[in-house]
N, C-alpha and C positions, 0 to 999 in steps of 0.2 A: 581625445579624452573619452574614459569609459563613463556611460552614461545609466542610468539603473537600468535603463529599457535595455541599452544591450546585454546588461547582466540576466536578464529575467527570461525564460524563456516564456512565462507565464506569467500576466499582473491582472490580475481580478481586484475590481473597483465597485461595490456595493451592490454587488450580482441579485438577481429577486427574478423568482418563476413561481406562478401560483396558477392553480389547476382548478377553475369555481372557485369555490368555498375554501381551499386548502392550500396553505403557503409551503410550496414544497423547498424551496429556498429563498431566504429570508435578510437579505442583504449579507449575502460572503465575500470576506477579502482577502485572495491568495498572492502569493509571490513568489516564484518558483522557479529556484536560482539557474542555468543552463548548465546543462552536467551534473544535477542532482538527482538522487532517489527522494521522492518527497511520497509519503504516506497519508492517504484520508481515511481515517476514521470515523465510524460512528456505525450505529444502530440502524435496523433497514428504518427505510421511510425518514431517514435523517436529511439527505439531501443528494446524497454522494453521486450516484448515477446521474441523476439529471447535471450534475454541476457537469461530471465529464461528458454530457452527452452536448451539452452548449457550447463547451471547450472545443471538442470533435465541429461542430459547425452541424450537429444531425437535431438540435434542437432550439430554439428561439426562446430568447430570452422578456421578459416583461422590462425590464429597469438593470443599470449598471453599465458598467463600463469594462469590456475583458479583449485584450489584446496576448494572442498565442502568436509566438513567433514574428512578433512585430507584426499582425496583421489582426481585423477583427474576423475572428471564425463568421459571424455573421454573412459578411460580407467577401471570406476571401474566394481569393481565385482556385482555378483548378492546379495549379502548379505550386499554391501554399497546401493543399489538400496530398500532396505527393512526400511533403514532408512532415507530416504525423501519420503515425501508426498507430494502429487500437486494435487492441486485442479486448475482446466482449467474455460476457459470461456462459452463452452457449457459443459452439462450435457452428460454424456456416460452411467448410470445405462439403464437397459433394462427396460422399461413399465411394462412389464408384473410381472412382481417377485414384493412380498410384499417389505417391505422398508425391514424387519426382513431377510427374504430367502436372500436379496441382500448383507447385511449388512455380514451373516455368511457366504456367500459363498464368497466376498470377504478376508473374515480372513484367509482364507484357500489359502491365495497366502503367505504368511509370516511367517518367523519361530519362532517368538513370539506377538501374536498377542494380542493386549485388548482384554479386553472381550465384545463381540457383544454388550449385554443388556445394559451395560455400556453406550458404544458410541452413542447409541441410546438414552440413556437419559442425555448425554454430550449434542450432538445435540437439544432436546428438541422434542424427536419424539417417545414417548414412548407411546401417545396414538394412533400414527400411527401404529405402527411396523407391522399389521397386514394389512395395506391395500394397493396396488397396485400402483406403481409408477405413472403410468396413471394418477390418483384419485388426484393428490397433487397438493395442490399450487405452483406458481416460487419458494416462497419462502422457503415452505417443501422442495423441490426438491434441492435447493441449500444447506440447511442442512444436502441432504442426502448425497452431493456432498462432502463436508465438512467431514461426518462420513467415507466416503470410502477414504479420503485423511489421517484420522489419526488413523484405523480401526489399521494399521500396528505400533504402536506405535513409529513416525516418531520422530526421532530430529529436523529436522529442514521441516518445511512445507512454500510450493512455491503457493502463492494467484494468480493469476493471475484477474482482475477486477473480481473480486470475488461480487458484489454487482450491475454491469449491470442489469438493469430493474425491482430494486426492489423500491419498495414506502418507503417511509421517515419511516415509523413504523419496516416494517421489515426489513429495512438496520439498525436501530439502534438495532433491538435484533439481529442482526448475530453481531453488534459490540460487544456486552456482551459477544457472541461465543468464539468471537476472544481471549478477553479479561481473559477469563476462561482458556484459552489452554494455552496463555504466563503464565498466575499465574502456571499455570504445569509445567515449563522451555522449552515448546517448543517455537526455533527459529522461526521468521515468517516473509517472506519476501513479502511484500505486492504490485503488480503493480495496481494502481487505477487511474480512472480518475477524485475521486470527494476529493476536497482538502478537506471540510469539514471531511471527512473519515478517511483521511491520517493526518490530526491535531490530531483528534481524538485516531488514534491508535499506531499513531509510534512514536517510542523512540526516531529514526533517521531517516531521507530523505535523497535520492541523486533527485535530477531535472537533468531529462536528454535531452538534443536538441540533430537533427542532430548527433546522434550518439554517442556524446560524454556528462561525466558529466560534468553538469555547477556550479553548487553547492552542498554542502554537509552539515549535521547538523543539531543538534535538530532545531525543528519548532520553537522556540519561536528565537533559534539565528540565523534563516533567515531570518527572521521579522525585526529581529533589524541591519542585515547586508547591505539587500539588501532594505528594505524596510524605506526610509530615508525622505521621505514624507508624513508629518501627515496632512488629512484636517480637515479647522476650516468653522464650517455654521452659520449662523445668520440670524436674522431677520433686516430688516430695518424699520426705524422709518415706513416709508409708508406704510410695511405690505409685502414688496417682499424679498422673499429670497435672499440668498449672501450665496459665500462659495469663498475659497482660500486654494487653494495646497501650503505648505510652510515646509520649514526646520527646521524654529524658530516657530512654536504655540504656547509655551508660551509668545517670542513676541508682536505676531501678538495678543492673547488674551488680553495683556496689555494694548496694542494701542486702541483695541475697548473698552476698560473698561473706558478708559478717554473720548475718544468721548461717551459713553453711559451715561457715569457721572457715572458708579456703573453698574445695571445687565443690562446683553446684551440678548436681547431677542431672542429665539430659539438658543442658544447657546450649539452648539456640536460640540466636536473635535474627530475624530476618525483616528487613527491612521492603516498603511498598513496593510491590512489581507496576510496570507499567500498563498489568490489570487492573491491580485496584486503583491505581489513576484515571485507569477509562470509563470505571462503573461509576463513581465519584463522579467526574466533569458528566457523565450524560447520566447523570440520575439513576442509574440501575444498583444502585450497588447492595439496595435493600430487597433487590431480586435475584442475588444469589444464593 
């Protein structure tokens, strides 16, 4: 019989880390299904590194209960440490070694390892493999960051803003990356600050404020939970724009269809992105 634990690759149980004075996480509860893209969100200084950094087993927890992979990161061994990958926010490969020398001499930390060539062309670095970390783009450089996080053939792999200061073209080809490894069955737990990303890639989100999660759930049912305000714009006869925040837009569109006599001009309704759901649950939204 299937049991949650085996479903989960990830069960957080009322997680707490506090640093002096400051609660940097504030009793969090994840569940984080195996074979999923799961997405954390939130604001810096919300929580999200250190959760993954506890996850990882690189960080001691105060209070809670979190079991990765059937084991506690606290305490697991070195051969549960072989099957998670993390990819960080800065880069660690050394300059000097080609991406190839880098790529096999990382295999050589693990007792079953892919095969180098392979991940190199996982990655999309195959015409690289011979030249010099130095030499590389942000964006090679983050694939190669990527290749060393699944070199080890990880179960479940920890993103941490994996996408910081890439341009619009090569954040969409690391998304295909990503997207390649889930079609593999690896888990992938993604912290990002760019919601566009996190729509994009995850099965499921938690938003986390101040420490604790505020919501949880596929993207399209936070949209429709949290996000309860559709805007309607239009044209005015004189030629000046109009818009209204409202509950009811097909209402509101009805009303203007009689005063318009029939078509309303520049008429657009859009409904809440799963931006303005973020600003909303972490409080920002009167800071845009």
């Amino acid at each position: 019989m299937t049991t949650d634990a085996d479903r989960l690759a990830v069960d957080v149980r009322g997680l707490r880390k506090q640093y002096g004075d400051v609660t940097a996480v504030d009793g969090i509860d994840l569940g984080i299904r195996r074979g999923e893209v799961f997405g954390l969100l939130g604001p810096n200084g919300a929580g999200k590194s250190t959760t993954v950094e506890i996850l990882q087993g690189n960080r001691r927890r105060d209070a809670g209960e979190v079991s990765v992979l059937g084991s506690d990161p606290a305490t697991a061994s070195r051969a549960w440490r072989s099957r998670v990958g993390i990819v960080w926010q800065d880069e660690s490969a050394p300059a000097e070694l080609t991406v190839g020398e880098t790529v096999r001499h990382f295999s050589r930390y693990y007792p079953n390892p892919r095969d180098p060539e392979e991940v190199i062309g996982l990655v999309g670095l195959e015409e690289k493999a011979d030249s010099r970390i130095k030499s590389l783009s942000g964006g090679q450089r983050r694939r190669l960051d990527v290749a060393l996080g699944v070199i080890g053939g990880p179960e479940l792999l920890l993103l941490d803003e994996p996408t910081t200061g890439f341009d619009p073209a090569a954040r969409r080809q690391f998304w295909d990356l990503i997207r390649k490894l889930a079609d593999e069955g690896t888990t992938i737990l993604l912290t990002t600050h760019y919601l566009e990303e996190a729509e994009a890639l995850a099965d499921r989100l938690a938003v986390v404020a101040r420490g604790r999660v505020v919501a949880e759930g596929e993207p399209a049912a936070l949209r429709e939970r949290f996000g309860t305000e559709a805007t309607v714009e239009w044209t005015e006869a004189d030629g000046s724009p109009r818009s209204e925040r409202t509950d009811t837009p097909t209402r509101t569109v009805a009303a203007l269809t009689r005063r318009f006599d029939g078509e309303i001009p520049g008429l657009r309704v859009s409904r809440p992105t799963l931006e303005d759901v973020y600003l909303r649950l972490t409080g920002l939204e009167d800071a845009r």
